[in-house]
C-alpha positions as CSV (number, residue, x, y, z in Angstrom):
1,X,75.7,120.8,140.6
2,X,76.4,117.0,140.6
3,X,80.0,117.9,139.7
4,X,83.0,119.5,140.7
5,X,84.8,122.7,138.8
6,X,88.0,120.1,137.5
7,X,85.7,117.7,136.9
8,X,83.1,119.9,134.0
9,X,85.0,118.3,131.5
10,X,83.7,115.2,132.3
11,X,80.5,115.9,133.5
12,X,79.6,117.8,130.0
13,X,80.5,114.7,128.0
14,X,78.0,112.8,129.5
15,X,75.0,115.4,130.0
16,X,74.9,116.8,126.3
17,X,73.3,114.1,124.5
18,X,70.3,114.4,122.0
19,X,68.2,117.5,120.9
20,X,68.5,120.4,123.0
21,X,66.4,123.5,122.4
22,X,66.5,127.2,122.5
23,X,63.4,128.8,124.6
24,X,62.0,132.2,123.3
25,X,60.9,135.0,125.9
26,X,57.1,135.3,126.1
27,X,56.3,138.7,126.5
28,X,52.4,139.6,128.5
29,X,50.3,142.0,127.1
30,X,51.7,144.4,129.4
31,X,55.2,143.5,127.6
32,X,56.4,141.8,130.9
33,X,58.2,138.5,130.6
34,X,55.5,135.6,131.3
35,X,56.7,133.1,133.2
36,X,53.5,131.2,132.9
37,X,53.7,131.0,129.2
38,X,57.5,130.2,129.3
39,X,56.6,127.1,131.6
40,X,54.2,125.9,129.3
41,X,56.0,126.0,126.5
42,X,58.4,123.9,128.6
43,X,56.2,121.5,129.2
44,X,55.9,121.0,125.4
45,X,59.7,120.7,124.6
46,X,59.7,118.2,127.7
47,X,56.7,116.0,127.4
48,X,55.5,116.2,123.8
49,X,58.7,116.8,121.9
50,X,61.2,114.7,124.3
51,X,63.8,117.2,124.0
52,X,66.9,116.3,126.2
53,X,68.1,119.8,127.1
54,X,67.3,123.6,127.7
55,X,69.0,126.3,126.7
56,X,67.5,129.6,128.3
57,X,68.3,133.4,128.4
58,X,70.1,133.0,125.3
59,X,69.9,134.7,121.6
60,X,66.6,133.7,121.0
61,X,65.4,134.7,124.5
62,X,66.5,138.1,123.6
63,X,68.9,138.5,126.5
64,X,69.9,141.7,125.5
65,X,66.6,143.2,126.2
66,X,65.9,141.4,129.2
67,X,66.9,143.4,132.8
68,X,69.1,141.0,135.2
69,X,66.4,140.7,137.0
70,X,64.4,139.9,134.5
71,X,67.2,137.1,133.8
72,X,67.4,135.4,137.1
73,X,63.6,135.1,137.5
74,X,63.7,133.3,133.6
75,X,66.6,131.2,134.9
76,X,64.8,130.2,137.9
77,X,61.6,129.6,136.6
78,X,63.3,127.0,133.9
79,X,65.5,125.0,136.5
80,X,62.4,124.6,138.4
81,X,60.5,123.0,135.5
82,X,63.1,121.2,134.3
83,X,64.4,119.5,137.6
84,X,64.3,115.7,137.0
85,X,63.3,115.9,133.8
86,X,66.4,117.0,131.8
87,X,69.4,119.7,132.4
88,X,68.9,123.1,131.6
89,X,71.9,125.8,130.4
90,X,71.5,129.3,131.2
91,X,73.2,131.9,129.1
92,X,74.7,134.5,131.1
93,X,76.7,137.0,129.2
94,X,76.5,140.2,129.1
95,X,79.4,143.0,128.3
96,X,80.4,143.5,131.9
97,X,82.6,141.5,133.6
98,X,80.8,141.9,136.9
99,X,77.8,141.3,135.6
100,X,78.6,138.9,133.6
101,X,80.0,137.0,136.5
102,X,77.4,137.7,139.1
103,X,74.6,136.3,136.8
104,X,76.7,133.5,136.1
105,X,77.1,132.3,140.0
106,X,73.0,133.2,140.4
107,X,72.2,130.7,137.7
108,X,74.8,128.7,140.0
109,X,72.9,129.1,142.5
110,X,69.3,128.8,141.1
111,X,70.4,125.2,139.8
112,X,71.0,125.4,136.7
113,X,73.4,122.5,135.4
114,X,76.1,124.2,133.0
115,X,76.5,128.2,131.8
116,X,77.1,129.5,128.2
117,X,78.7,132.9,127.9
118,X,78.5,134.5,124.4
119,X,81.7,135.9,123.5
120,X,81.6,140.2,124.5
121,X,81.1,141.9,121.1
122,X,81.5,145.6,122.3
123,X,83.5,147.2,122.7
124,X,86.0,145.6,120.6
125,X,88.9,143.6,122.2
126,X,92.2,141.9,121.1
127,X,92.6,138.3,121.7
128,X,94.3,138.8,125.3
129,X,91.7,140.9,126.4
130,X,89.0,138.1,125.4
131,X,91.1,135.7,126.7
132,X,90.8,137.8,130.3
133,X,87.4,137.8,130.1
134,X,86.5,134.2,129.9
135,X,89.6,133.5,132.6
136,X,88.3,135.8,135.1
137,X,84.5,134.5,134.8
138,X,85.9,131.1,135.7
139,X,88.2,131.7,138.3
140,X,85.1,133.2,139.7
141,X,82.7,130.4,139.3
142,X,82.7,126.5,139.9
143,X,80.1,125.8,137.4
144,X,81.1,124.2,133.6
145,X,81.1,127.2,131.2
146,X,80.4,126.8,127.4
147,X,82.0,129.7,125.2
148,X,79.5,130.7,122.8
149,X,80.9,131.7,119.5
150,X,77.9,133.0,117.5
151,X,78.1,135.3,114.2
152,X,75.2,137.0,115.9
153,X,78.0,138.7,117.7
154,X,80.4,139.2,114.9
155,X,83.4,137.1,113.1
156,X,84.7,134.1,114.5
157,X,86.9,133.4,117.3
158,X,90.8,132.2,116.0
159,X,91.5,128.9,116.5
160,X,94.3,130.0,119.1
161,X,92.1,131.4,121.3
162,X,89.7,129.0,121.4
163,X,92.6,126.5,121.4
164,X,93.7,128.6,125.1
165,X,90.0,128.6,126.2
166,X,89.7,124.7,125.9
167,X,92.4,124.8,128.5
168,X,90.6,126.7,131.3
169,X,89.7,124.2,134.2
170,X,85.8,124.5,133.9
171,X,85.3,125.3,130.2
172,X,83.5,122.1,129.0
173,X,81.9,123.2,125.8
174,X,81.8,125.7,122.5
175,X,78.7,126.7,120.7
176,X,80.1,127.7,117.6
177,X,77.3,129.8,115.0
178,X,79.1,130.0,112.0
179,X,80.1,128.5,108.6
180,X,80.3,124.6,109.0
181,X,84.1,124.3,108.2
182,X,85.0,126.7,110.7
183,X,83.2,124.3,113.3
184,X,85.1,121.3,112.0
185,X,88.3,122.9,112.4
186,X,87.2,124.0,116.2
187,X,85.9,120.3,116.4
188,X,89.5,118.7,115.2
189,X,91.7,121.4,117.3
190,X,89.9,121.2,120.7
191,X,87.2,118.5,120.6
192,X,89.9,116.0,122.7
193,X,89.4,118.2,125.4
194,X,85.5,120.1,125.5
195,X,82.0,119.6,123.5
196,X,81.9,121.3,120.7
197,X,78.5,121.8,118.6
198,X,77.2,123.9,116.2
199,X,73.5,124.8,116.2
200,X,72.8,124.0,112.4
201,X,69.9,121.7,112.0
202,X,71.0,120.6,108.0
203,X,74.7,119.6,109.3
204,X,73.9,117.7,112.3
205,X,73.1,114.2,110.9
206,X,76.4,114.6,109.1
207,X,78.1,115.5,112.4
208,X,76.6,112.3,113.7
209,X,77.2,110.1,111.0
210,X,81.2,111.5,110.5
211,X,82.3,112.9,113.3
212,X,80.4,110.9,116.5
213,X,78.4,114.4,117.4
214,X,76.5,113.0,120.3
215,X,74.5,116.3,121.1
216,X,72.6,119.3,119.1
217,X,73.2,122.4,121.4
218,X,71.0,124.4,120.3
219,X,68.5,126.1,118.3
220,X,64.8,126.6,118.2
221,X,64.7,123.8,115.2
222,X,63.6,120.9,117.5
223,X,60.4,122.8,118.3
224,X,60.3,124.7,115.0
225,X,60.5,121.7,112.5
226,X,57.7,119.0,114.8
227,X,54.7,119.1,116.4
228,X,53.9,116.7,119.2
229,X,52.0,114.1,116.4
230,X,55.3,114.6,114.0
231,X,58.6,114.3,115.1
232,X,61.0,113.7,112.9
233,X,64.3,115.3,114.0
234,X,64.0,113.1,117.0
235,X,63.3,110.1,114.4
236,X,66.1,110.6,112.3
237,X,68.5,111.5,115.6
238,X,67.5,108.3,117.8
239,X,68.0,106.2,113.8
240,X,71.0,108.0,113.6
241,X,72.7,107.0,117.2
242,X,71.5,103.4,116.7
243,X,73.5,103.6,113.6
244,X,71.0,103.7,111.0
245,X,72.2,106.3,108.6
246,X,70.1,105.1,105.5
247,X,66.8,105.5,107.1
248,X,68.0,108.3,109.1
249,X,68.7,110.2,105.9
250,X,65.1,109.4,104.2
251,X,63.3,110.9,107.2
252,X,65.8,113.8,107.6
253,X,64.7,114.6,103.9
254,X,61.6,114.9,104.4
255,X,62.0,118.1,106.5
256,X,63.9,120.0,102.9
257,X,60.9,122.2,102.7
258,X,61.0,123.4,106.1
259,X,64.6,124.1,105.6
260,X,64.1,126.4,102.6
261,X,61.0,128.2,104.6
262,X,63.7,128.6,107.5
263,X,66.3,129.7,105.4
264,X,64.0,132.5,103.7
265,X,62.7,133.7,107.0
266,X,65.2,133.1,109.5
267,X,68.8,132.1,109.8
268,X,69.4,132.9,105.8
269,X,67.6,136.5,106.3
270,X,70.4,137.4,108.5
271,X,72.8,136.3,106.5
272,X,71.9,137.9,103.9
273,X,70.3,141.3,105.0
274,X,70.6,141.3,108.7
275,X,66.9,140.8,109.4
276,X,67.1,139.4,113.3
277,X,65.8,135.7,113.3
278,X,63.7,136.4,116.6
279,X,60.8,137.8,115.8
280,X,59.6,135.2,112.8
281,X,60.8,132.5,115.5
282,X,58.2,133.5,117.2
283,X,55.6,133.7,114.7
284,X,56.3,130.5,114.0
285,X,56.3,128.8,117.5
286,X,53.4,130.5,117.8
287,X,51.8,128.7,114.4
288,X,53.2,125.0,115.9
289,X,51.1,125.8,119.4
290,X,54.0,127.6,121.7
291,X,53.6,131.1,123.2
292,X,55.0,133.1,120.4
293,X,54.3,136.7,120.6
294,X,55.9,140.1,120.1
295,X,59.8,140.9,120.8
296,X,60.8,144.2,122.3
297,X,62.6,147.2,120.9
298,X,64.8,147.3,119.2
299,X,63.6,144.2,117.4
300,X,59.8,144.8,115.6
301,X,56.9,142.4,115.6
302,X,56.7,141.4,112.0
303,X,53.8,143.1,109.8
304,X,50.3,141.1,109.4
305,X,51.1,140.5,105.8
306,X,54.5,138.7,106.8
307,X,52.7,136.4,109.3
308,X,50.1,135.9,106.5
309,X,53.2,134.4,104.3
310,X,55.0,132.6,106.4
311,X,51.8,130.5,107.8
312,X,50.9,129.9,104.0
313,X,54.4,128.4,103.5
314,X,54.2,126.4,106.8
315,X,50.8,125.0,105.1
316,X,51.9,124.3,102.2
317,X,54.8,122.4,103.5
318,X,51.9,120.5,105.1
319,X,54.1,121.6,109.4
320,X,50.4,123.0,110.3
321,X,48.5,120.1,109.7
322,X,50.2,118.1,111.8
């Protein structure tokens, strides 16, 4: 790390900056993780798509179904071909403590710039006893932690305790997953003191324009929504910082299609009937030219005639011809 543990804060206001993105797991035929694949679908989000950041091991990685193993060998792989071109945050949570904090100092260790712990979601814990958790994982550690607040992992956090977390030396950010107001209240309660993001493509122009967001931390969006010949979330973002809203706005517009394909298939699926995002992510990476493949159990490979209609809406939003 280039920075000390009092001085994360710091450090994470200047290295989250621009579009970062959420890698998937490719799985081999033999339903091992694929390192190969993974690194070449880096090299996309690096080189074609210019994103600024990497987020690995996380939701859409299926960490849950990954061994720890499995998790340091993903971490390591990603630092590697990341180094020099952008920083890379492993997420290392897990339900354990122990584990939680040993795969937190081996991502330490492997290089990777920051950590982002999702917040434990069983067994169910007061406030204290989440509280203890995300103390006891930084007393242990010197790297910046994020605490990532998702609705993936149930209702979200009170103000209070994120407003306690925010005070922990090397807590430097919050990823917070859930309705847009409760990010602006996180955003006006603690934002003085850590980054604080949501991962919601539709808000995030309004976060720059309104509230001087300076980073997107993270979804699969930036590789979901261009192609290396059609970029327009990093258009409208680089318009956007150089303080051109108007123009900003008329590109961002022209990706409402893809928002209503995304909200049918993915993030508005769970919502609504608790249908896992993963797996259609990774039809659809695969449809834009990433790895995209099966998930493991529990999670289910979507049917042929699901493929079928989400690559005829990804055409006829005109995504595939680019």
């Amino acid at each position: 790390m280039r920075y000390t543990k009092a001085g994360a804060k710091d450090a994470a206001r200047e290295d989250f900056v621009g579009l970062w993105a959420a890698t998937t797991t490719p799985f081999d035929r033999h339903g091992r993780p694929d390192l190969e694949a993974l690194v070449s679908d880096l090299e996309r989000l690096v080189e074609d798509l210019e994103v600024d950041g990497i987020f690995c091991t996380g939701v859409m990685s299926e960490f849950w179904a990954l061994s720890a193993a499995e998790r340091r060998a993903q971490v390591e792989a990603v630092v590697a071909a990341t180094r020099g071109h952008c920083p890379a945050i492993a997420h290392t949570g897990h339900h354990s403590i122990s584990e939680t904090v040993e795969l937190t100092q081996q991502a330490e260790q492997a290089g990777a710039d920051y950590a982002v712990v999702i917040r434990p979601y069983y067994p169910s814990a007061d406030e204290e006893g989440m509280f203890d958790f995300y103390a006891q994982l930084c007393d242990a550690v010197d790297i910046g932690v994020w605490v990532f607040d998702t609705n993936y992992a149930g209702g979200p956090l009170s103000l209070d305790l994120l407003d306690r977390l925010a005070d922990l030396e090397n807590v430097c950010g919050m990823k917070i997953g859930h309705l847009h107001r409760h990010f602006l209240d996180v955003l006006a309660r603690v934002g003085d003191r850590v980054v604080v993001t949501e991962p919601n493509e539709s808000e995030w122009l309004g976060n720059v324009r309104d509230h001087a967001a300076r980073v997107f931390m993270s979804s699969a969006a930036p590789y979901l929504y261009q192609t290396p010949t059609w970029r327009p979330m990093l258009e409208y973002t680089r318009l956007a910082f150089a303080g051109d809203y108007d123009k900003a706005a008329e590109v961002s517009a022209g990706l409402a299609h893809l928002r209503e394909i995304a909200d049918r298939w993915l993030h508005g699926r769970w919502q609504r009937e608790g249908v896992h995002a993963v797996p259609m992510v990774k039809v659809w990476s695969g449809l834009v030219g990433l790895s995209g493949g099966p998930v493991r159990a529990p999670l289910r490979s979507p049917s042929a005639s699901e493929v079928a209609e989400l690559e005829a809406d990804l055409h006829g939003a005109g995504l595939l011809s680019h």
